[in-house]
N, C-alpha and C positions, 0 to 999 in steps of 0.2 A: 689232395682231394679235388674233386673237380665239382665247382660249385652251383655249374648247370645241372645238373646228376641230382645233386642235392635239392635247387629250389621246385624240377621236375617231381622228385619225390613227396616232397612236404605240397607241390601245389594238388598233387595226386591226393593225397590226404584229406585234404580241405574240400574238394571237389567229390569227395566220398561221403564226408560230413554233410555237405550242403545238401547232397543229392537226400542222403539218409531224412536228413528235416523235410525236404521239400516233398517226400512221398507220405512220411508219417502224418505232418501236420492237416492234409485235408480227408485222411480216414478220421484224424480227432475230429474234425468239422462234422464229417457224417454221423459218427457219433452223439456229437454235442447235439447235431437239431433235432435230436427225438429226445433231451433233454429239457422239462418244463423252464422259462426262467425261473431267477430263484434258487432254483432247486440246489439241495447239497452237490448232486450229481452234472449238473451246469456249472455251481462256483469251483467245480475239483477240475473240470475242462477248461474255465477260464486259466488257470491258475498253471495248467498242461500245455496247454497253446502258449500262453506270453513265457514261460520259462525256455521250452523247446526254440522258439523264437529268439528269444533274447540270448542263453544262454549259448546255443550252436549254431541255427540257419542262420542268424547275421553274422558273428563272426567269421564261419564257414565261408560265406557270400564272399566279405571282406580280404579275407585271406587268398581265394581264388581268385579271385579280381588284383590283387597286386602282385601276387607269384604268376600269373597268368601273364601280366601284362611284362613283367620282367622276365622272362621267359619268351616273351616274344620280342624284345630288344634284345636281348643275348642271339636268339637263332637270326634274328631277319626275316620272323616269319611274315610280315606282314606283305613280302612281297611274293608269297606264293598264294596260287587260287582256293589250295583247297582250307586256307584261313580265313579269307574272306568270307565264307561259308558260315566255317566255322564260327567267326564273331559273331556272324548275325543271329542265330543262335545262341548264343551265350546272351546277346543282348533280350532276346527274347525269354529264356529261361528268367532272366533279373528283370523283366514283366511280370511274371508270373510271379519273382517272390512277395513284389511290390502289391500284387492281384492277392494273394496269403495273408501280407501283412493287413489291407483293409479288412478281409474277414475275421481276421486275430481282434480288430478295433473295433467292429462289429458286433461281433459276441461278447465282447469285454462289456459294451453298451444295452446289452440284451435288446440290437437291433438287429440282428439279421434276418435278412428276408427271402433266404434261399433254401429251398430244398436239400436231401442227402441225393437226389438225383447227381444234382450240380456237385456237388461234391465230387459224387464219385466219378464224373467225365471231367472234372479238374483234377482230381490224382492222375489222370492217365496223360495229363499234357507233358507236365517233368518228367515222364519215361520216355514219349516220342521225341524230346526234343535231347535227350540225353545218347537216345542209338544216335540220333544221325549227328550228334557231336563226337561222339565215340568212333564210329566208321568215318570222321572226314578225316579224323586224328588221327588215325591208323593205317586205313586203308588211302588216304590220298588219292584221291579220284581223280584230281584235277590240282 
């Protein structure tokens, strides 16, 4: 068995998981803010967000961050350009989860103070930032 194949595969996994939370969880945000506090249909979004959270997009997060990073000690990739890219990206995506997580704390607090505008031009950051993680990792530009 060849066990870069392997951690390739399962980081492939976890980076489908995360991506899956990180697109779902701010259409629930859109959702939730035409939601009164209170409300049955508020406490059923609370309850949707911190599960989705807790039980997949961290883990998810977790798992791609340490198969990721073993994955790039096995190849060496840290000495080619088109990873440098690459990380910085990743680092920014785990911005953006951390950006999820306070509105997850937020709405738990029946504090949010943001619009479904905002919402809906924050679900579109994890897909821009997902191609061009996608096209460095493949196509290799540089």
């Amino acid at each position: 068995m060849n066990l870069y194949l392997w951690l390739k595969a399962f980081h492939i996994i976890a980076v489908i998981a995360w991506m899956a939370g990180m697109l779902y969880l701010p259409r629930l945000f859109v959702y939730h803010t035409a939601a009164a506090a209170g409300s049955v249909q508020s406490e059923t979004f609370k309850v949707m967000e911190r599960r989705l959270l807790k039980a997949i997009i961290n883990p998810a997060m977790a798992v791609t961050w340490i198969l990721g990073l073993w994955l790039v000690y096995e190849a060496q990739a840290w000495r080619e350009g088109w990873f440098h890219g690459k990380f910085a990206l990743v680092l920014a995506m785990s911005g953006v989860h951390g950006v999820l997580v306070k509105h997850v704390k937020a709405f738990a607090a029946d504090a949010n103070t943001r619009d479904a505008r905002y919402f809906r031009i924050l679900n579109e950051v994890p897909t821009v930032l997902m191609i061009g993680i996608v096209v460095l990792v493949v196509v290799k530009p540089f």
